[in-house]
NUTORKE-263566 format. One record per residue (C-alpha): residue in three letters; x, y, z. Coordinates in nm, 2 decimals. Layout:
N
ATOM|ALA|X|Y|Z
...
This chain:
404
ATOM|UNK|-1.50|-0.61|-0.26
ATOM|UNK|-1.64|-0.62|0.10
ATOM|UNK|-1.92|-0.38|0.25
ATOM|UNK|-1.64|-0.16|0.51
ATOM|UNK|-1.71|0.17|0.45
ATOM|UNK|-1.39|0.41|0.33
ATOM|UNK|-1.46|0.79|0.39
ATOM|UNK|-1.29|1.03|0.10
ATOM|UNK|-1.34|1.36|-0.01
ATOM|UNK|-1.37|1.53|-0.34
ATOM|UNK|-1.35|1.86|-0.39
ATOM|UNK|-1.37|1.93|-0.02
ATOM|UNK|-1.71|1.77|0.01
ATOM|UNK|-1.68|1.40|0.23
ATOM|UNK|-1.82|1.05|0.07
ATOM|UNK|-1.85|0.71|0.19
ATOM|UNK|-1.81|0.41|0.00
ATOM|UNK|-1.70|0.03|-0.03
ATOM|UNK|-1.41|-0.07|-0.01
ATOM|UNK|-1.23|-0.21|-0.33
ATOM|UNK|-1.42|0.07|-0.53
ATOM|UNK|-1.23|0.27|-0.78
ATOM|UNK|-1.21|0.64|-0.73
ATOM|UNK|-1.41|0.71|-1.03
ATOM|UNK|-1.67|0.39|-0.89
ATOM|UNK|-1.68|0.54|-0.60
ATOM|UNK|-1.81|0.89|-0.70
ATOM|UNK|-2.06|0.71|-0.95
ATOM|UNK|-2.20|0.55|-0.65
ATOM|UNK|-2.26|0.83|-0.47
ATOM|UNK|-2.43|0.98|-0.77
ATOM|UNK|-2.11|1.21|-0.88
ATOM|UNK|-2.08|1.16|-1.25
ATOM|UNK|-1.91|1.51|-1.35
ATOM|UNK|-1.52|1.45|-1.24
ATOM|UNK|-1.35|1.66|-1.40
ATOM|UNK|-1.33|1.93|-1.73
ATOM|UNK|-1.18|1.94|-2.11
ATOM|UNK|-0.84|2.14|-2.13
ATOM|UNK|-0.99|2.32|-2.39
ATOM|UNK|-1.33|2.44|-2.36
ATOM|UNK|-1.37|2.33|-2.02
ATOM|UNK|-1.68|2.05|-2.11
ATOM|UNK|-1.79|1.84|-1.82
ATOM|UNK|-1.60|1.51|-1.80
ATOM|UNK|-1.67|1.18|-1.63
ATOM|UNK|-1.60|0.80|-1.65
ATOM|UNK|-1.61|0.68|-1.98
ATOM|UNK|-1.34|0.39|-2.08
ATOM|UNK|-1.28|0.20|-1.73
ATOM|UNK|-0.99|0.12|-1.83
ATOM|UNK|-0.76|0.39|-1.83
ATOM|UNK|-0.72|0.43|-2.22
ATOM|UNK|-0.88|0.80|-2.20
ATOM|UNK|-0.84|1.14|-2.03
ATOM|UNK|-1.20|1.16|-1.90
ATOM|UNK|-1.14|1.11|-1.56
ATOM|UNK|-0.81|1.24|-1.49
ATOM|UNK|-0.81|1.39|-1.11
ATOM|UNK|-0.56|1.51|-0.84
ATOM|UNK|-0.51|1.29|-0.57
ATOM|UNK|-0.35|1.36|-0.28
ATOM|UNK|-0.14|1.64|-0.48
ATOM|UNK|-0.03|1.41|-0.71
ATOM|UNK|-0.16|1.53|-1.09
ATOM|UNK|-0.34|1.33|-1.36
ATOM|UNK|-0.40|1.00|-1.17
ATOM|UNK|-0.68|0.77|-1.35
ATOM|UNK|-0.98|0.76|-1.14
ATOM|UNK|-1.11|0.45|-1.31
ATOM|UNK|-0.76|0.26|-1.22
ATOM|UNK|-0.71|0.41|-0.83
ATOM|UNK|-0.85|0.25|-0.58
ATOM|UNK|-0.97|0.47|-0.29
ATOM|UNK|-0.84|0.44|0.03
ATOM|UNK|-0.89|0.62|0.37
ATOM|UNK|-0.84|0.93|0.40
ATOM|UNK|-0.81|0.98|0.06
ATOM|UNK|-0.81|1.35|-0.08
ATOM|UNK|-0.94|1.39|-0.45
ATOM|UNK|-0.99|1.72|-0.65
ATOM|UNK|-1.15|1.83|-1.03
ATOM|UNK|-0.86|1.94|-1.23
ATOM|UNK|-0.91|2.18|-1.55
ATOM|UNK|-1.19|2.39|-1.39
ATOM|UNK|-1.19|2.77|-1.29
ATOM|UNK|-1.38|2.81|-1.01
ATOM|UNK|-1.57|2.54|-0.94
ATOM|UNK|-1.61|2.16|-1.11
ATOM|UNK|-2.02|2.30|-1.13
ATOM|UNK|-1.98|2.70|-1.22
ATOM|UNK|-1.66|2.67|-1.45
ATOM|UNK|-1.68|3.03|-1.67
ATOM|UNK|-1.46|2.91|-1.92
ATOM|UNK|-1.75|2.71|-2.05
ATOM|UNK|-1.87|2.95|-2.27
ATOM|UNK|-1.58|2.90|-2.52
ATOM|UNK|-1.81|2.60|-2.62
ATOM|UNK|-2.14|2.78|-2.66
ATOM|UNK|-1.90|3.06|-2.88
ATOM|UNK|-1.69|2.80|-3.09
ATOM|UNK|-1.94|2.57|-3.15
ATOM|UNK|-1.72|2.46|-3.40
ATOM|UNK|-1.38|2.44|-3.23
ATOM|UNK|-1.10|2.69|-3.31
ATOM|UNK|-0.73|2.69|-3.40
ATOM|UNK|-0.50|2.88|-3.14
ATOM|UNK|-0.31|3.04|-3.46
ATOM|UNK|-0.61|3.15|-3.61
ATOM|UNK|-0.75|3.29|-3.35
ATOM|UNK|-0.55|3.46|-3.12
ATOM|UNK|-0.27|3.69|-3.37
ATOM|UNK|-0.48|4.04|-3.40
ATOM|UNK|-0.43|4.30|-3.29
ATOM|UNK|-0.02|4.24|-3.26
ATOM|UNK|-0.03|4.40|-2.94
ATOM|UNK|-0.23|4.21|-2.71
ATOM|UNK|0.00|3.86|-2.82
ATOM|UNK|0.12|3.85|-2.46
ATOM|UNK|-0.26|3.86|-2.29
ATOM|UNK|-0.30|3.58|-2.58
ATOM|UNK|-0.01|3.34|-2.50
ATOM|UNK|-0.17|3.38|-2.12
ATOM|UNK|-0.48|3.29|-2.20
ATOM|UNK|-0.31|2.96|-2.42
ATOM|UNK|-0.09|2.83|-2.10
ATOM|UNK|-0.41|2.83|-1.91
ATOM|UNK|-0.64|2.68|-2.16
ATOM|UNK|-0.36|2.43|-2.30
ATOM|UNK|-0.22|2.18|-1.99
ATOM|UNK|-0.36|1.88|-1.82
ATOM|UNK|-0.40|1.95|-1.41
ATOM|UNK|-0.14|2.15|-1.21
ATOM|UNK|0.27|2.10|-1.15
ATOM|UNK|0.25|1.95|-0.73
ATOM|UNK|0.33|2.27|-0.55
ATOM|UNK|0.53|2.04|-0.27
ATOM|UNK|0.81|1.75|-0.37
ATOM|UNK|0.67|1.36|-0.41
ATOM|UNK|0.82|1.12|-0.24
ATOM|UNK|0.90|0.89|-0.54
ATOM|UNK|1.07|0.53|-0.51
ATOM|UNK|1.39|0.44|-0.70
ATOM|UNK|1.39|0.29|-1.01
ATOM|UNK|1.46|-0.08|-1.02
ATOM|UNK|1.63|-0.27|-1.33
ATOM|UNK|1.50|-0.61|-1.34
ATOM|UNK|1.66|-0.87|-1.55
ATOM|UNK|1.43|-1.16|-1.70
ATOM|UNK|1.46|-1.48|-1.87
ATOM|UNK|1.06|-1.38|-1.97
ATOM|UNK|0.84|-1.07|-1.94
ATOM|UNK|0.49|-1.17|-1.99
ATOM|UNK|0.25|-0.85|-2.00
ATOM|UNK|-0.11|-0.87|-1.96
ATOM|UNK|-0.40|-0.98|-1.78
ATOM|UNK|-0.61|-1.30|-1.70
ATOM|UNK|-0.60|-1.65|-1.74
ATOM|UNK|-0.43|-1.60|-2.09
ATOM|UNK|-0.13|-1.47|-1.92
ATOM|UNK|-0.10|-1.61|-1.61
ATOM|UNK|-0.10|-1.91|-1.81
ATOM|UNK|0.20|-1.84|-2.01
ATOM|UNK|0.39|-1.72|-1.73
ATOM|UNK|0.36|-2.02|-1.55
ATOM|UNK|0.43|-2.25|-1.77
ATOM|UNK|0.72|-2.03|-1.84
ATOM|UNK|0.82|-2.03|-1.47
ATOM|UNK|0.77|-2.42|-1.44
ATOM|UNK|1.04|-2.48|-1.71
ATOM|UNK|1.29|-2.30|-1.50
ATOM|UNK|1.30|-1.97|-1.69
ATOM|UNK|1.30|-1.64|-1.46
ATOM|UNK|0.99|-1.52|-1.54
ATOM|UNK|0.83|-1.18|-1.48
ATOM|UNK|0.38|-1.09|-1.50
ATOM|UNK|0.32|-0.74|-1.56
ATOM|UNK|-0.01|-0.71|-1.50
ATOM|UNK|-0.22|-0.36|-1.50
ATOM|UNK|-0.61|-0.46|-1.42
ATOM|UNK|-0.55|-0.81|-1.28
ATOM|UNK|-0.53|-0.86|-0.85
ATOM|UNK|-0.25|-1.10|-0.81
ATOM|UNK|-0.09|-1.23|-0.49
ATOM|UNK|0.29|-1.35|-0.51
ATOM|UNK|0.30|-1.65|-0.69
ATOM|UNK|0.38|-1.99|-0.53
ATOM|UNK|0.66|-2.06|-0.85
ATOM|UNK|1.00|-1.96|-0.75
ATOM|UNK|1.10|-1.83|-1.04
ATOM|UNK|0.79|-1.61|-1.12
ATOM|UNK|0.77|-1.25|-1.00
ATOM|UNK|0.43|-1.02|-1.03
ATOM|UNK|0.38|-0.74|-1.03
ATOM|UNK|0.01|-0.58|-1.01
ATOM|UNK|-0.17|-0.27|-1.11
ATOM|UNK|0.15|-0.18|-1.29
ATOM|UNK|0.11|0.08|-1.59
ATOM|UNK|0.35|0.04|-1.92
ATOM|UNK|0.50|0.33|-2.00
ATOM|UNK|0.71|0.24|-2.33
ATOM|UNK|0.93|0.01|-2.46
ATOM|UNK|1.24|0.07|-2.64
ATOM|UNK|1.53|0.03|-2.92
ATOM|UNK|1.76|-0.21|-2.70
ATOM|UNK|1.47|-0.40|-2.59
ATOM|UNK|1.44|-0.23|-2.30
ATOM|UNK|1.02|-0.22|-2.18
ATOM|UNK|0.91|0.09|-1.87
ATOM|UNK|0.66|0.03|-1.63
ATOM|UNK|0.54|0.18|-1.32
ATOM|UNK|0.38|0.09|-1.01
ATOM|UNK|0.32|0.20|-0.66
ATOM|UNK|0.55|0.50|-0.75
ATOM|UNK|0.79|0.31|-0.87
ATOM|UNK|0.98|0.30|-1.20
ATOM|UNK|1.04|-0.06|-1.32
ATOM|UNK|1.32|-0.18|-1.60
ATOM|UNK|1.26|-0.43|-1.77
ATOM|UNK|1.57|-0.66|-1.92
ATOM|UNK|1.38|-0.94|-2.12
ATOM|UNK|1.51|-1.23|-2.28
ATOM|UNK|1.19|-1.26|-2.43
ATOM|UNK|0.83|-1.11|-2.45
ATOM|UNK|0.52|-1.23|-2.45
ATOM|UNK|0.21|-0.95|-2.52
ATOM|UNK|-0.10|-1.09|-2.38
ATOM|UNK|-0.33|-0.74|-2.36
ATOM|UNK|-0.69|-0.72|-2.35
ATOM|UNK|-0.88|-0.60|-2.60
ATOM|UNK|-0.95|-0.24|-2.63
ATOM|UNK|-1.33|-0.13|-2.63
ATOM|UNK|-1.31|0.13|-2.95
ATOM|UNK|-1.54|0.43|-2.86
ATOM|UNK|-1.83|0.52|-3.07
ATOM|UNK|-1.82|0.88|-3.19
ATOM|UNK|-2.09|1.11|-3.23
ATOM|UNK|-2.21|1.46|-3.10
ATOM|UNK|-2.17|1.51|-2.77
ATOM|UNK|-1.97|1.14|-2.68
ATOM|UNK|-1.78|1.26|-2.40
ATOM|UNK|-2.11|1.37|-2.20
ATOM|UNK|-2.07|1.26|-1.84
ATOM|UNK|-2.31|0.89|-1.83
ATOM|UNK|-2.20|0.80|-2.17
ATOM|UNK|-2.01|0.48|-2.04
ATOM|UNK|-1.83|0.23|-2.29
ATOM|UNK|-1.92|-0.17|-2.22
ATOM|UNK|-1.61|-0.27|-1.99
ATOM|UNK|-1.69|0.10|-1.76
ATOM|UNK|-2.06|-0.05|-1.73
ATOM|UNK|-1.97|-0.38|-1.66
ATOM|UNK|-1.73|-0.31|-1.36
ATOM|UNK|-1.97|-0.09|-1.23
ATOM|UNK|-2.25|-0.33|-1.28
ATOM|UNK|-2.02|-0.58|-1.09
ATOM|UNK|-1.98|-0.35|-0.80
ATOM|UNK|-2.39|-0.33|-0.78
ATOM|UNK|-2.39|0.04|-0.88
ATOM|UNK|-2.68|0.18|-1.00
ATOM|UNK|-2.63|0.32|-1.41
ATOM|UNK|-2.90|0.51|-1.41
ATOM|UNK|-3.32|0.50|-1.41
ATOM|UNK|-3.29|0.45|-1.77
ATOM|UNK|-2.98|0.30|-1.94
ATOM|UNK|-2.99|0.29|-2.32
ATOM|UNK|-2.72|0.02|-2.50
ATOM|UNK|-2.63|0.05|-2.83
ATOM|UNK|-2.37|-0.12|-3.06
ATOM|UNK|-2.25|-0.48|-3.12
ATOM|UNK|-2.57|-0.68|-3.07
ATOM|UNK|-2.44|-0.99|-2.89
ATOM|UNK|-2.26|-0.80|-2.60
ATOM|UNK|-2.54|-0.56|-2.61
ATOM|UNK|-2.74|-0.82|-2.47
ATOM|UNK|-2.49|-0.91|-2.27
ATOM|UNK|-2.51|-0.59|-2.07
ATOM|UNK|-2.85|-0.61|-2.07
ATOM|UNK|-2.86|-0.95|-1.91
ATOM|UNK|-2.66|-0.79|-1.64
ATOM|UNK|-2.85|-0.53|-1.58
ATOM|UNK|-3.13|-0.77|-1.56
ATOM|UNK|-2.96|-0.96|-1.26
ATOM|UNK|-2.89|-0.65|-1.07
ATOM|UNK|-3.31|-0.61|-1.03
ATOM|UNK|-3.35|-0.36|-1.29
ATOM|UNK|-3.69|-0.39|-1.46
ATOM|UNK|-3.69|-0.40|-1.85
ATOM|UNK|-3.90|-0.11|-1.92
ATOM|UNK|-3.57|0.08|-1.74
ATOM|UNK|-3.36|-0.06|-2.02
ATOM|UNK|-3.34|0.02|-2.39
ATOM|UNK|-3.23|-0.18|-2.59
ATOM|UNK|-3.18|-0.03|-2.95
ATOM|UNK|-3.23|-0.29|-3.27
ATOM|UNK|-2.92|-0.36|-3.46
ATOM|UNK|-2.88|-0.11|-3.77
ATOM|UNK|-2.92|0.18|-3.60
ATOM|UNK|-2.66|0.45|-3.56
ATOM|UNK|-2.58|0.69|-3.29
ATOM|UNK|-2.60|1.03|-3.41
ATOM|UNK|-2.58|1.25|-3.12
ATOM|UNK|-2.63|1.29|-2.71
ATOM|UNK|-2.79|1.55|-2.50
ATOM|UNK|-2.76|1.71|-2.19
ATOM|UNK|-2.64|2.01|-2.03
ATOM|UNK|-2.40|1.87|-1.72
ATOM|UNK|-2.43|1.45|-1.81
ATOM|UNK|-2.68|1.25|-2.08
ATOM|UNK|-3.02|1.29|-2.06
ATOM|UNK|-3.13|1.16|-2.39
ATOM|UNK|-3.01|1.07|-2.74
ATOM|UNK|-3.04|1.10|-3.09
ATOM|UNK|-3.05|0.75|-3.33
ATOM|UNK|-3.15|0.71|-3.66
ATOM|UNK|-3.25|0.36|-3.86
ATOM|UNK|-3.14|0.51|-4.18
ATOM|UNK|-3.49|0.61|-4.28
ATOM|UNK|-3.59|0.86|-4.00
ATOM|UNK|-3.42|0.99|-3.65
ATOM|UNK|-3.59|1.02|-3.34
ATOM|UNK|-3.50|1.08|-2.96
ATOM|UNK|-3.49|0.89|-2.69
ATOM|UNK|-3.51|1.07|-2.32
ATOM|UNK|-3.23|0.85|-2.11
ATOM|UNK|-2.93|0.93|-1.80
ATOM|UNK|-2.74|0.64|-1.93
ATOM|UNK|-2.60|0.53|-2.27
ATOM|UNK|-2.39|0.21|-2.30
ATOM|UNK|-2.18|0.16|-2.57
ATOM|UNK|-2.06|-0.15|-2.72
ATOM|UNK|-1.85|-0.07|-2.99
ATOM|UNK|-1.58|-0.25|-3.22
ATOM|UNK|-1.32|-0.47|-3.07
ATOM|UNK|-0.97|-0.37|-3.12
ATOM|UNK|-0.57|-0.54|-2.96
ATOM|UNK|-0.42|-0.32|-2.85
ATOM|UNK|-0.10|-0.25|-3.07
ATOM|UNK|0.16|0.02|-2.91
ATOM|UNK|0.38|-0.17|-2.69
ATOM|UNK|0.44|-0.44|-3.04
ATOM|UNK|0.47|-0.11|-3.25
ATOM|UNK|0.73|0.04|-3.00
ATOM|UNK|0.94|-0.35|-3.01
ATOM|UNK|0.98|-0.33|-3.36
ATOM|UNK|0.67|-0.58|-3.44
ATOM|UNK|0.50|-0.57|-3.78
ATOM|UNK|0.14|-0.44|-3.75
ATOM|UNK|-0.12|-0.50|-4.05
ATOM|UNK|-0.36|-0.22|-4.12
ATOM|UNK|-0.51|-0.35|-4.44
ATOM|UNK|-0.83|-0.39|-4.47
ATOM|UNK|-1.12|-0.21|-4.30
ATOM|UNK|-1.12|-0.40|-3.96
ATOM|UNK|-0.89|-0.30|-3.65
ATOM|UNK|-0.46|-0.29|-3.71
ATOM|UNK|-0.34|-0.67|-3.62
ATOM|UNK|-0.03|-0.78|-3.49
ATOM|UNK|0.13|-1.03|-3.73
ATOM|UNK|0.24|-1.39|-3.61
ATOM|UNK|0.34|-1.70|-3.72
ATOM|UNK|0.21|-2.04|-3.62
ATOM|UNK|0.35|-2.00|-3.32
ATOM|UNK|0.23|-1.69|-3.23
ATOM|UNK|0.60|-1.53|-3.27
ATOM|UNK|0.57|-1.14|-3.42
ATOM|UNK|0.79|-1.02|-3.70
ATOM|UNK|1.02|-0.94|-3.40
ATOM|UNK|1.22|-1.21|-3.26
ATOM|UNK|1.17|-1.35|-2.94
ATOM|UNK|0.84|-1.10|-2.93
ATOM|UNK|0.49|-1.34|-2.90
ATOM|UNK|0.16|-1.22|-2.90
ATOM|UNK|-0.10|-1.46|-2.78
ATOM|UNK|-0.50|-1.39|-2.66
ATOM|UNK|-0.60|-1.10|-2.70
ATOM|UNK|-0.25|-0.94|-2.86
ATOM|UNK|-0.32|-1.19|-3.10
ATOM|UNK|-0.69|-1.15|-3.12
ATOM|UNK|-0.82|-1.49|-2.96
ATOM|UNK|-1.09|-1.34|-2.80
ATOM|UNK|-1.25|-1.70|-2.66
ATOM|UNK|-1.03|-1.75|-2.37
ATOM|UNK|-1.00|-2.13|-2.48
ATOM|UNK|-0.78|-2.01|-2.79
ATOM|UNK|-0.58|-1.81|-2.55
ATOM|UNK|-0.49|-2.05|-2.39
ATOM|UNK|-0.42|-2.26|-2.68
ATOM|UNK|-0.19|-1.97|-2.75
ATOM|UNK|0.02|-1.91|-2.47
ATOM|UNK|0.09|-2.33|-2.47
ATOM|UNK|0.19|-2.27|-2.76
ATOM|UNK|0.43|-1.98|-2.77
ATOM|UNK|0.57|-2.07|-2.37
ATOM|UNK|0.65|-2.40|-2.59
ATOM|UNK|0.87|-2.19|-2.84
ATOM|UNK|1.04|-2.04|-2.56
ATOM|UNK|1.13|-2.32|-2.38
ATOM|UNK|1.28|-2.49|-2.68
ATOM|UNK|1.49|-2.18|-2.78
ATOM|UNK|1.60|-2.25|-2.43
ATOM|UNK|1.66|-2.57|-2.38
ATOM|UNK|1.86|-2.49|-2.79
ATOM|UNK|2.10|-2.27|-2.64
């Protein structure tokens, strides 16, 4: 990130920020945190996940629909708008569905009587029931491009790169799909990257999507190797989706861009990277009576606030009491991430009480042949065990190889 300035605008109204932001970064530092609303009752929305696994900040960009403001970067120029409000992103009528349903509603239960009036209802449906608006002008989109691959390695960090260049060194074509990770063109012959890419399935002949830059990529693999980062499971209780409740990777990137939280951040969850985040926000100059740090045991019951946080509810088991705040970080469970392995065929273990796991052998091969799943796929959350992993497995496939 460098301090040039990029001018955008959201919602008509101009902002400047630093370049290398993310669109959703770059409204938090300008002290937007409402981006956009619910489909159904219209609640305020803001960053949440940072890492595109929820709908929270879905926003129009430059007439293109349900882009990921926490994944975008902003650029020059750029044109952003609220999606899913009527009116305004700040005087949005439809609001008052959540002050009259307080307990949510079912479109069949609600809207049949009187008989008559069914086509006013089905209106009222379409409008409550989509995500953003259809582009009223054609996008220029790329062409697809098939791409076959000795080795598709998908993931981010060390782990991966790792494997892929081990791969690539042994003289297998070898392909890095990575969606968070900045990577330049690689100095290996044989290994292709391709950044800020988004998976979009895989399927029955071993086929695996992605997309990037408007493009549609098609992957041919000889073999896979899952290296995905963990997934930051979200703490529910009343109210979670409140605008400034941020999960730990959203508050670390934003920490790591020197943006400002809040003037008092509560963190809550797992108490070793609780501290963790504390310890940043320490480093950024923020004095600990600005932090709150809650003791281990207690549980989130609810948040407050009318447009974003501005306190919470916790109880210690024996009593509940409130705590007046604009930020809440949470640190929930850890969790792989499990669809792409699910979608190959790959045996995932739900038993027991802890997160689903992909299964592997010693060497880190899934249930599905030619299908690894090393660091975090495999849950080695200290990168030295990644590592360990993706020797290990770029091994397998190199003598499978070299066996042919």
């Amino acid at each position: 990130m460098t301090d040039a300035k990029i001018r955008f605008t959201f919602d008509g109204r101009e902002y400047l920020t630093r370049d290398g932001d993310t669109v959703a970064a770059a409204l938090y530092r300008n002290g937007v945190k409402v981006i956009t609303r619910s489909i159904k009752f219209h609640r305020p929305r803001g960053l949440h996940c940072g890492t595109g696994d929820c709908p929270n900040c879905l926003v129009n960009i430059d007439g293109v629909p349900n882009v990921r403001s926490c994944m975008t970067r902003v650029s020059e120029g750029m044109v952003v708008r609220s999606q899913n409000r009527v009116i305004s992103l700040r005087h949005d009528p439809v609001m008052i569905m959540d002050h009259v349903f307080k307990k949510g509603f079912n479109y069949h239960h609600r809207f049949i009587r009187p008989a008559f009036a069914g086509g006013i209802y089905r209106w009222i449906i379409r409008r409550m029931a989509g995500i953003g608006e259809v582009p009223d002008r054609e996008l220029m989109i790329k062409p697809s491009g098939r791409i076959r691959t000795d080795v598709l390695v998908i993931g981010d960090g060390a782990v991966a790169l790792r494997a892929a260049e081990k791969c690539a060194s042994a003289g297998a074509r070898t392909v890095l799909v990575a969606e968070r990770m900045e990577l330049r063109s690689s100095e290996l012959p044989r290994l292709g990257v391709i950044a800020g890419a988004s998976l979009v399935g895989a399927y029955d002949d071993g086929s695996v999507l992605a997309s990037s830059g408007g493009r549609l990529h098609i992957f041919e693999p000889g073999s896979i190797i899952l290296s995905e980062s963990v997934r930051v499971q979200p703490m529910i209780f009343a109210n979670w989706d409140l605008p400034g409740i941020l999960n730990e990777n959203a508050a670390l990137n934003l920490i790591e861009r020197r943006i400002t939280l809040g003037r008092h951040v509560m963190v809550i969850g797992e108490h070793a990277r609780c501290e963790g985040v504390v310890r940043r926000l320490l480093d950024t100059g923020m004095e600990k009576s600005q932090i709150i740090q809650i003791e281990p045991g207690c549980k989130m019951l609810a948040a407050y606030g009318r447009r974003s946080v501005s306190g919470a509810v916790i109880s210690d088991g024996k009593a509940e009491r409130k705590i007046a705040c604009d930020c809440v970080v949470t640190c929930g469970p850890l969790a792989p991430r499990t669809e792409i392995a699910r979608q190959l065929g790959c045996t995932v273990d739900y038993s027991g009480k802890g997160a689903p796991r992909i299964v592997i052998d010693e060497s880190f091969e899934t249930s599905k042949r030619n299908v690894f799943a090393i660091g975090g796929s495999a849950r080695a959350l200290d990168e030295t065990d990644g590592i360990r992993s993706a020797e290990i497995a770029a091994d397998r496939i190199i003598e499978g190889r070299a066996g042919r």
